[in-house]
N, C-alpha and C positions, 0 to 999 in steps of 0.2 A: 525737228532740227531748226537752228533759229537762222542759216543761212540763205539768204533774202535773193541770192544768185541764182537759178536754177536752170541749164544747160538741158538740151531736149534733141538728144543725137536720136537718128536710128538707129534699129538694132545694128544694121548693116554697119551705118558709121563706125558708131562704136568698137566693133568687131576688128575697124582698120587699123586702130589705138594697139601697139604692142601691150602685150599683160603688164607688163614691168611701165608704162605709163599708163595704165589704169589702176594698178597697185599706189602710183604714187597720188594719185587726187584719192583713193578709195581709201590711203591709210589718212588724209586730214581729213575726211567725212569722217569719220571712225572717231578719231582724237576729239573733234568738236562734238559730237553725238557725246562718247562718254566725259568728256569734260563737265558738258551741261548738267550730263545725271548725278556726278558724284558734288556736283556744286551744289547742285538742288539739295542733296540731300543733308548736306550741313556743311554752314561756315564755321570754312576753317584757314589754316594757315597756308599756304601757299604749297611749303615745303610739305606738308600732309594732303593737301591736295596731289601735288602731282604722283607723292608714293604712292598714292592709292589710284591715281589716275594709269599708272606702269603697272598694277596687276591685271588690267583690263587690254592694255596695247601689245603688251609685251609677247613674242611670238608663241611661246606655248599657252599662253591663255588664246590667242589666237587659233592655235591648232587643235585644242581644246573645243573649243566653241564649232568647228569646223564639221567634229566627229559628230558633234548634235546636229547639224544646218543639212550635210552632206545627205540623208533623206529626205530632206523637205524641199530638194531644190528640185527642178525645172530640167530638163533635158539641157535646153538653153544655158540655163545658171552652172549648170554642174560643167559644161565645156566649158564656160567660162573660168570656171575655178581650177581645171585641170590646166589650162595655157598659163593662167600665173603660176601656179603648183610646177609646173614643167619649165618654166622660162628658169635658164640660170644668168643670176644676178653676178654681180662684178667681184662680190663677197660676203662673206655670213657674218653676222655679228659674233666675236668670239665667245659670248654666254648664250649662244644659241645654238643648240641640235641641228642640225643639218634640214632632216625628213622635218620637224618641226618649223622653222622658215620655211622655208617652200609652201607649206601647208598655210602658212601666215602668208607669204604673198599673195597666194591663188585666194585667200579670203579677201584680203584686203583690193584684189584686180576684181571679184565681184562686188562688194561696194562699191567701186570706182562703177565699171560698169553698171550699175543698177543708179545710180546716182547723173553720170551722165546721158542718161536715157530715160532720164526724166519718170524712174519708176519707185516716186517718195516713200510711198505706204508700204509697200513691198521688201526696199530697202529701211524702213522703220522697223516693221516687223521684224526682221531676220537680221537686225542691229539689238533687238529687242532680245531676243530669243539668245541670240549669241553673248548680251551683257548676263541674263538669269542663270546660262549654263556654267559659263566661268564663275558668278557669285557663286554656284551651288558648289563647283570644283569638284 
């Protein structure tokens, strides 16, 4: 990730963050993470960039990637992902499934988390993992 900021809460801190404001720094780590990859991987137009950049953010590629992560996390990680998954938001995007946002916040609250806890390579990996699963669809 090319973001030069990097925030170093404890676990505890972090913990104090509702889901729903660790979803919200967790879905711009996310957007910046895959923006960088699909750049990298060919210039292109802007308007093709970001179509391609919305198969990757968009909530069921999120809840997607989620069903792959959800064995590979952490006692820790997996609470984490269940208080976003559980937290009810103000509203759901009308082209989005219900059980699939929630699944996409509680992803997006461990980003956030994993990110403001200063856990790079961890959240690398498991940003990594979750871009391969959605590519493979």
């Amino acid at each position: 990730m090319g973001t030069t900021f990097s925030p170093c809460l404890s676990a505890q801190q972090a913990r104090g963050y509702s889901p729903l404001a660790l979803a919200f720094i967790g879905d711009a780590v996310y957007e910046e993470f895959i923006r960088t990859k699909i750049i990298l991987r060919a210039n292109m137009s802007a308007n093709k960039l970001h179509r391609e950049a919305v198969k990757f953010v968009k909530a069921s590629a999120q809840s997607l990637a989620m069903k792959t992560l959800l064995p590979l996390l952490t006692e820790e990680e997996e609470d984490v992902f269940k208080r976003g998954r559980n937290a009810h938001s103000a509203s759901v995007p009308k082209n989005a499934d219900v059980t699939e946002y929630r699944a996409a916040t509680g992803f997006e609250a461990l980003m956030g988390y994993l990110y403001l806890t200063a856990q790079q390579e961890r959240l690398h990996d498991l940003m990594q993992k979750a871009f391969q699963s959605i590519e493979e669809g």
